[in-house]
MARKE-576334 format. One line per field, with one value per residue (C-alpha): residue number from 1; x, y negated, z. Coordinates in steps of 0.1 Angstrom, whole numbers, plus 5000, padded with zeros to 4 digits. Layout:
BEGIN
k	[NUM:...]
px	[X:...]
py	[Y:...]
pz	[Z:...]
***
This chain:
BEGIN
k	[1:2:3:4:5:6:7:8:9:10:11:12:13:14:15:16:17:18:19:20:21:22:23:24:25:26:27:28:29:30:31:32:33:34:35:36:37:38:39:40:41:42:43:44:45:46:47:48:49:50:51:52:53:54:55:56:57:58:59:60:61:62:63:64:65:66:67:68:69:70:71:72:73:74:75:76:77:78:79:80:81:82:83:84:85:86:87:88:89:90:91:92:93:94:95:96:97:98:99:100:101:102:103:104:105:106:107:108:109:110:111:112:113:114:115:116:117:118:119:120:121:122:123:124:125:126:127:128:129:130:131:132:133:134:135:136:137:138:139:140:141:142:143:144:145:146:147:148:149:150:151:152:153:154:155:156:157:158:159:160:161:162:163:164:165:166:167:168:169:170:171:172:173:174:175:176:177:178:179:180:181:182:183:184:185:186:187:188:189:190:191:192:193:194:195:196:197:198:199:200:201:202:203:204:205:206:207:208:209:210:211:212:213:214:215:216:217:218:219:220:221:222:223:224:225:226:227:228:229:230:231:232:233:234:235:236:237:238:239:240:241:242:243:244:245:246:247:248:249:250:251:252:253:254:255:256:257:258:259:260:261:262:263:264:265:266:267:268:269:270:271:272:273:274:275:276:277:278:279:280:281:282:283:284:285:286:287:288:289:290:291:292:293:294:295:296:297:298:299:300:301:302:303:304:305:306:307:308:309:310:311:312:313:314:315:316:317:318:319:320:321:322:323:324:325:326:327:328:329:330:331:332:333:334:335:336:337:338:339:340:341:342:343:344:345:346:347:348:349:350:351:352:353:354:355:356:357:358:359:360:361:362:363:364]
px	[2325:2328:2340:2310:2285:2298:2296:2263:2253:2267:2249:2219:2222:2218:2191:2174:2175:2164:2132:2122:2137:2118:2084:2091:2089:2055:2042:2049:2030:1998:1966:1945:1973:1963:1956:1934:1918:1907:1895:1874:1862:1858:1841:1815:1816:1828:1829:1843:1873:1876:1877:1908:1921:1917:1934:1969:1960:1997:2009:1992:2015:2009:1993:2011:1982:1986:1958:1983:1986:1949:1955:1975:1949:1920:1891:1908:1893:1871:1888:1909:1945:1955:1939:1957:1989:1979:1970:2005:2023:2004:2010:2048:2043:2054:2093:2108:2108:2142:2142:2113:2126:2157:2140:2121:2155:2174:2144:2139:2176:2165:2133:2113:2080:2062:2026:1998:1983:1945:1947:1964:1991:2024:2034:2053:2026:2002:2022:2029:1993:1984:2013:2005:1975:2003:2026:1999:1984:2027:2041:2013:2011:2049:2050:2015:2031:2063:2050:2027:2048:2084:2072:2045:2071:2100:2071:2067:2103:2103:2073:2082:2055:2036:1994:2004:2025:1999:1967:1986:2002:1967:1953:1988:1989:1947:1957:1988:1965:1936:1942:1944:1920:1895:1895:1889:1863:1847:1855:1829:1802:1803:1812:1810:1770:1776:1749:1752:1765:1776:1801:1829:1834:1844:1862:1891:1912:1891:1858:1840:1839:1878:1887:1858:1870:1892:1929:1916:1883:1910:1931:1901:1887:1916:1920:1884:1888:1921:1904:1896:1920:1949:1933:1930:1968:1980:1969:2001:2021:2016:2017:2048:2067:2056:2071:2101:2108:2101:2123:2154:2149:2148:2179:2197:2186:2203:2236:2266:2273:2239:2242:2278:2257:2232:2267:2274:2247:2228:2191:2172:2161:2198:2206:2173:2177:2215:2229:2206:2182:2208:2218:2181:2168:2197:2175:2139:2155:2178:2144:2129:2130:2123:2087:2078:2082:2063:2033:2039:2035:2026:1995:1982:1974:1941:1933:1934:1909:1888:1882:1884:1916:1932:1970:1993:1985:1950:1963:1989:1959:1938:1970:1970:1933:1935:1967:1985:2017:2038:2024:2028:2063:2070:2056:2077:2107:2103:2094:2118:2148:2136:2137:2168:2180:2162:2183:2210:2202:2192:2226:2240:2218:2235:2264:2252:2240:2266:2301:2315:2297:2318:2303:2340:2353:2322:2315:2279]
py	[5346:5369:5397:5389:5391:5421:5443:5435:5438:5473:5483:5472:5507:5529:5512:5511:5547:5552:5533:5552:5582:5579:5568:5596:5619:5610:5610:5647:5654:5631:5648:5638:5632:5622:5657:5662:5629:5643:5675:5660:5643:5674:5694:5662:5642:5662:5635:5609:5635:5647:5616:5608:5639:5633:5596:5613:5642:5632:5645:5677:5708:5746:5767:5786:5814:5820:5815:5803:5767:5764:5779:5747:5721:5715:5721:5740:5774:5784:5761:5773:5773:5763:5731:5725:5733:5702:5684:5687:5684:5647:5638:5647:5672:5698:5695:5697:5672:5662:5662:5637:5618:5612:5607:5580:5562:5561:5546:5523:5509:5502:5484:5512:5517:5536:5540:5539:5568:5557:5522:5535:5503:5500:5491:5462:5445:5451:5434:5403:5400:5401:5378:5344:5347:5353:5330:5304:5320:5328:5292:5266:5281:5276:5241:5227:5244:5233:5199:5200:5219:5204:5165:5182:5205:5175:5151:5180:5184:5149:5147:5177:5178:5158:5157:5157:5188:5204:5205:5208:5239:5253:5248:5265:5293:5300:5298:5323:5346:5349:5370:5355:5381:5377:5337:5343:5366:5340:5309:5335:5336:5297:5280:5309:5320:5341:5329:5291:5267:5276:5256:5275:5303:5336:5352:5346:5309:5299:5289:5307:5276:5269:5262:5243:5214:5185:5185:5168:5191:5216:5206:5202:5235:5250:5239:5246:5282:5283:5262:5288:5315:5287:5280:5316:5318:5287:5295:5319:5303:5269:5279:5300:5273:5246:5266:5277:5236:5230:5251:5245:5208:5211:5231:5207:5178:5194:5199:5178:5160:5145:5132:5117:5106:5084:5072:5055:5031:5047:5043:5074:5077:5080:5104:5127:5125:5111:5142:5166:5172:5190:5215:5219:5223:5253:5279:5266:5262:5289:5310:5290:5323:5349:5326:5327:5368:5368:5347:5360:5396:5404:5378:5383:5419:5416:5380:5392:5418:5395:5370:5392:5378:5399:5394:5419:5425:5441:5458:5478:5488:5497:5518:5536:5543:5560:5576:5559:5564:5546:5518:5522:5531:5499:5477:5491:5488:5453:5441:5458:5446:5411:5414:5422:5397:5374:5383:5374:5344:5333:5340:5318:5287:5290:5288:5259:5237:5242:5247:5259:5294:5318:5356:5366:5361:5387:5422:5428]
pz	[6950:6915:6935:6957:6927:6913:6945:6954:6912:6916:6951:6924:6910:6937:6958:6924:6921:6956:6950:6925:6937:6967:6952:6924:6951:6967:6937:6936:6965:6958:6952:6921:6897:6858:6853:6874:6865:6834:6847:6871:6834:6822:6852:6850:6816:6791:6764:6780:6787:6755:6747:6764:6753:6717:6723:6726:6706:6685:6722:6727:6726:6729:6750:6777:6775:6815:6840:6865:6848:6857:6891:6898:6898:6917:6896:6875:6879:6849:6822:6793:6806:6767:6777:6808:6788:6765:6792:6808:6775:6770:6806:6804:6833:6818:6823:6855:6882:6883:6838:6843:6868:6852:6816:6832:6845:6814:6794:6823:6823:6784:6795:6778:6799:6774:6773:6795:6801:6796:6778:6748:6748:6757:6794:6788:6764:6795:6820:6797:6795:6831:6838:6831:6858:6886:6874:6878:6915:6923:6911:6927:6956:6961:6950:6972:7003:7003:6990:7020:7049:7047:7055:7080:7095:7100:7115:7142:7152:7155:7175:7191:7224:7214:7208:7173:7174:7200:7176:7138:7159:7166:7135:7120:7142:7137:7095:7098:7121:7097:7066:7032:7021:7050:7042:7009:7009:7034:7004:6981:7006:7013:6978:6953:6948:6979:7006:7006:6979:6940:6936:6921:6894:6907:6876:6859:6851:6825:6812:6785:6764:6774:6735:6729:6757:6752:6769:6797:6806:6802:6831:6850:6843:6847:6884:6890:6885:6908:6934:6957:6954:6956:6993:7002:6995:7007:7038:7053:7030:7046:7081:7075:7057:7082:7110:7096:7083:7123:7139:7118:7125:7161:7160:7141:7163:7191:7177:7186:7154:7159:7193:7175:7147:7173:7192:7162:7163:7132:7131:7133:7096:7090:7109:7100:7062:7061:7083:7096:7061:7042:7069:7083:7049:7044:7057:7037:7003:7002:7007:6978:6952:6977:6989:6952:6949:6976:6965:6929:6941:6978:6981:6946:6951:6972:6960:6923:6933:6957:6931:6896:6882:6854:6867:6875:6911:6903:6872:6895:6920:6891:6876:6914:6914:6879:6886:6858:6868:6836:6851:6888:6882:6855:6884:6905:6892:6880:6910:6928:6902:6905:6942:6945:6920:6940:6974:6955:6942:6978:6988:6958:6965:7000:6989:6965:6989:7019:6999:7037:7033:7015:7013:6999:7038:7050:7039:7016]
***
């Protein structure tokens, strides 16, 4: 298992550097970089561009004195090129690609993020900030679905064709058909001020008078806020879950050992949860860290937006909006690092809960 580890700890590195390598890449070749953010700032408000400008003034280099560096940019023509030469200095655009590119990795592999380019704070301060919000969205949407999917998914393998399994299978298959972000928007209109009942808040996890309330009020206020964004997510996640639990149920139920199990004479409690829990549950737990990634990242991105929360899936798509790429790529690589720490871990709790898999005998 150590030599296990270690190979797929080193095949880390280069799938690493082919994600951003990759991404680096496109970045090249989008229009309406950060440069061009500001001119378009210039071109129409002059002082709110200055005003950026004169925020990393400590930045700002020398002019190149050539009309070409204007040339480059759209909206460029008619500015001083000594100001697009600053610009590029601040920006970091004015070394190569590949200098960049490989600047960027080594202060990565250090955790260094660096700045943002338009909030004056450091990367990593901004992403501790968002994260608490989707920790909270990431971590009870993992626990309520599983709490509610695994005894829902075993009572449908057992009932398996039955009226039971027919109409919870509708209603699953209608909730894994309709977008979280559709339902969500849909939660708004009917319980948040929207057209019919105001109910529930629609921004952030807290009240404006949080510190004022007692532990209790707290709690409840707490929950209030998550109320509906919790249901827009829950509702994949639950369906998903619930299937998944079904299906590995049924397979087990089919398998030899518990036709032996039955011959036996043990009742049939025993044999769901004495024999055929731990090897039907394999698949669903060993998935365990890879469902949270995916509700801490993936389903936060548009429910963040939809219901103004300040976590880190709205601060990436307002970092891609404003072309901010320090934090684009931070996101991206922390992300992507955790996911594949993640995979790994996955692979570990297999081997956790059923000693008899061994990765060692099976190439990565």
């Amino acid at each position: 298992m150590t030599a296990y580890i270690l190979r797929r700890l080193l095949l880390m590195i280069p799938t690493m550097i082919g994600i951003m390598g990759i991404s680096f890449i496109v970045i090249q070749f989008a229009p309406g970089g950060p440069v061009e953010q500001v001119i378009a700032q210039l071109s129409g408000q002059g002082d709110s561009a200055d005003a950026r400008l004169s925020g990393g003034g400590d930045m700002l280099g020398q002019s190149t004195g050539t009309e070409e560096g204007s040339s480059r940019y759209r909206g460029a023509q008619g500015l001083d090129p000594e100001l697009i030469a600053k610009l590029e200095k601040q920006f970091g655009f004015d070394k190569p690609p590949l200098e960049r590119f490989l600047e960027m990795m080594w202060n990565y592999i250090r955790f260094d993020f660096g700045e943002s380019f338009f909030r004056n704070t450091s990367v990593i301060d901004l992403i501790i900030e968002k994260m608490p919000v989707s920790i909270s969205l990431g971590l009870w949407v993992l626990l309520i679905s599983y709490a509610i999917s695994i005894p829902l998914g075993i009572r449908k393998a057992v009932s398996d064709g039955s009226r039971f399994d027919v109409w919870t299978s509708g209603i699953i298959v209608i909730g894994y058909a309709v977008p979280g972000f559709l339902f969500g928007i849909l939660l708004i209109v009917l319980f948040a001020g929207g057209s019919f009942f105001d109910w529930f808040p629609l921004r952030g996890l807290t009240s404006d008078n949080f510190d004022q309330l007692s532990w209790w009020q707290k709690i409840l206020d707490y929950f209030w806020h998550l109320a509906l964004p919790l249901t827009a997510l829950l509702l994949s996640a639950f369906a998903t879950t619930t299937l998944l639990t079904k299906n590995s149920f049924i397979d087990e139920i089919k398998k030899q050992y518990v036709v032996t199990a039955r011959a036996k004479g043990l009742g049939e409690r025993q044999v769901l949860y004495g024999h055929v829990f731990r090897n039907a549950m394999l698949i669903v737990i060993a998935g365990l860290p890879g469902a949270f990634i995916s509700a801490f990242f993936t389903g936060s991105l548009l429910i963040e937006n939809i219901f103004s929360l300040d976590g880190l899936g709205r601060l990436g798509y307002l970092a891609i909006v404003n072309r901010d790429y320090p934090i684009v790529f931070a996101t991206l690589y922390i992300f992507s690092l955790m996911g594949l720490v993640v995979g790994l871990i996955s692979d570990l709790i297999y081997t956790w809960i059923d000693p008899r898999i061994d990765f060692d005998r099976r190439d990565v």
